[in-house]
C-alpha positions as CSV (number, residue, x, y, z in Angstrom):
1,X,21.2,68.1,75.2
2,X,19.1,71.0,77.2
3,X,21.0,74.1,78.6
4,X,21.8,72.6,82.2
5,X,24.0,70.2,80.8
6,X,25.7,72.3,78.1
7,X,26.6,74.7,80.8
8,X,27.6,71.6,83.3
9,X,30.2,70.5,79.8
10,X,30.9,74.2,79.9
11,X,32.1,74.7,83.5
12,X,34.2,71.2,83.5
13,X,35.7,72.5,80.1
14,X,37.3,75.4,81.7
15,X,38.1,73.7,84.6
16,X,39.8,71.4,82.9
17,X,41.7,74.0,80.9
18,X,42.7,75.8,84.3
19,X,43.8,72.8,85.6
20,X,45.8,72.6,82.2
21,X,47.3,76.0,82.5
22,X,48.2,75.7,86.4
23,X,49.7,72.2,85.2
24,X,51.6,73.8,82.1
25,X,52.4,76.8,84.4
26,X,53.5,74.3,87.1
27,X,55.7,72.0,84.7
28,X,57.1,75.4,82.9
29,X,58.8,76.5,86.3
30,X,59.4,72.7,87.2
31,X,61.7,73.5,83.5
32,X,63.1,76.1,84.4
33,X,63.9,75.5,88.0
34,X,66.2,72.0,87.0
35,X,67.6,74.6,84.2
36,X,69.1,77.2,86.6
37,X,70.2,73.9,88.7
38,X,71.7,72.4,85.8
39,X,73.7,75.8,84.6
40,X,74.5,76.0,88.4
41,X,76.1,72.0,88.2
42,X,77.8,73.0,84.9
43,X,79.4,76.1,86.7
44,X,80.9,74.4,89.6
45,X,81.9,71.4,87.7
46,X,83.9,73.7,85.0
47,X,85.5,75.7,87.9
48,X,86.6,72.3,89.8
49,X,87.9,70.7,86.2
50,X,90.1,74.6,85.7
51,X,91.4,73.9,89.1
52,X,92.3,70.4,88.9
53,X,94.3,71.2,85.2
54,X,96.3,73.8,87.0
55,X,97.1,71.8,89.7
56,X,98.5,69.4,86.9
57,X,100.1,72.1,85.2
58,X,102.2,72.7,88.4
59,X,103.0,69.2,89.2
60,X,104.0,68.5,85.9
61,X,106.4,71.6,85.7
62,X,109.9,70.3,86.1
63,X,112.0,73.4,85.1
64,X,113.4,74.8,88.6
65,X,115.2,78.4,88.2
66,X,118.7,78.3,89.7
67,X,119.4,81.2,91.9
68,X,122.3,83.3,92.0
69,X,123.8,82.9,95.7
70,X,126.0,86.0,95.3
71,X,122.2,88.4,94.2
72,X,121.7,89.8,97.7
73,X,125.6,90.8,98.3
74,X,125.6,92.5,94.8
75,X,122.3,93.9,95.3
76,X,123.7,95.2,98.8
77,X,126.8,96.7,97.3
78,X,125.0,98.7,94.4
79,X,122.3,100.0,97.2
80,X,125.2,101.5,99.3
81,X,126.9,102.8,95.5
82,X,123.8,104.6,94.9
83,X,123.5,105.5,98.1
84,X,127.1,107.0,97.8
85,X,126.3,108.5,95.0
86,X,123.6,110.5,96.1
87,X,125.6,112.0,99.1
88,X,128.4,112.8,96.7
89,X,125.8,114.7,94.5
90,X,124.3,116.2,97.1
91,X,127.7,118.0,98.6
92,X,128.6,118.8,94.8
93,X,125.3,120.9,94.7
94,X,125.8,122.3,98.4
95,X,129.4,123.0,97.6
96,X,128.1,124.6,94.3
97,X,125.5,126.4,96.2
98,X,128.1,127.9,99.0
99,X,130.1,129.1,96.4
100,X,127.7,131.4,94.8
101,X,127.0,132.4,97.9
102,X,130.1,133.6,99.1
103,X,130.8,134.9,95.8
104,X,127.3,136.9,96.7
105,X,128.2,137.8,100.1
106,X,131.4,139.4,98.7
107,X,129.8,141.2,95.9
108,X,127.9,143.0,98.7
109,X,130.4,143.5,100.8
110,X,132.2,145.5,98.7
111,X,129.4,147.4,97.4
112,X,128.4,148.3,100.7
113,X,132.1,149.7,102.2
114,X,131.9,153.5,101.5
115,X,135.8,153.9,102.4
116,X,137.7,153.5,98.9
117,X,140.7,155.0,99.6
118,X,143.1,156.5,96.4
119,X,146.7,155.7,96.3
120,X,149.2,158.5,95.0
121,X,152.7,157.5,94.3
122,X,154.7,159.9,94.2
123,X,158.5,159.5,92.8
124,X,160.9,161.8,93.7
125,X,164.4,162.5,91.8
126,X,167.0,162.4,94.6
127,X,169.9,162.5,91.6
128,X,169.8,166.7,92.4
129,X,170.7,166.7,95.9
């Protein structure tokens, strides 16, 4: 074997083990392409399957709640009680409030009048005429 046709071996050596690479490369993203597919698939499958057993849940569900016809009069009635009850606690504190105010007012009023006048009562003994 001379030197020409070692280096001709050579050359289609490593062009064969580029083509190699690019096809390992090639099939190695080809992998992992139908992989992110395939979690993809398995996503939307499990999301459809959750959505179909709730659907089943609900048909099979075959309790119904009975409703009280009479809740929306009661519920009425206690809004205008606490309603009620709020006005009546708000005059109690403006009542309470009105009070120590007048008591206030007359507190100053008499500390402010300067005329205090001073009663003498005099008896007198009309048995000596």
């Amino acid at each position: 074997m001379n030197k020409y046709q070692f280096d001709v071996l050579l050359q289609n050596e490593e062009k064969n083990n580029k083509q190699m690479k690019s096809k390992s490369m090639e099939r190695t993203n080809f992998l992992y392409e139908k992989g992110k597919s395939k979690i993809k698939i398995n996503q939307l499958l499990k999301e459809k399957s959750d959505k179909i057993k709730q659907q089943n849940e609900i048909n099979e569900c075959t309790w119904k709640p009975k409703l009280n016809k009479l809740k929306p009069k009661m519920e009425q009635k206690l809004k205008t009680l606490i309603n009620d009850t709020k006005i009546y606690n708000r005059n109690y504190k403006f009542k309470n409030l009105s009070k120590i105010i007048d008591k206030n007012t007359r507190e100053k009023e008499i500390y402010e009048h300067t005329f205090n006048p001073t009663v003498i009562i005099l008896t007198l003994n009309l048995g000596e005429f």
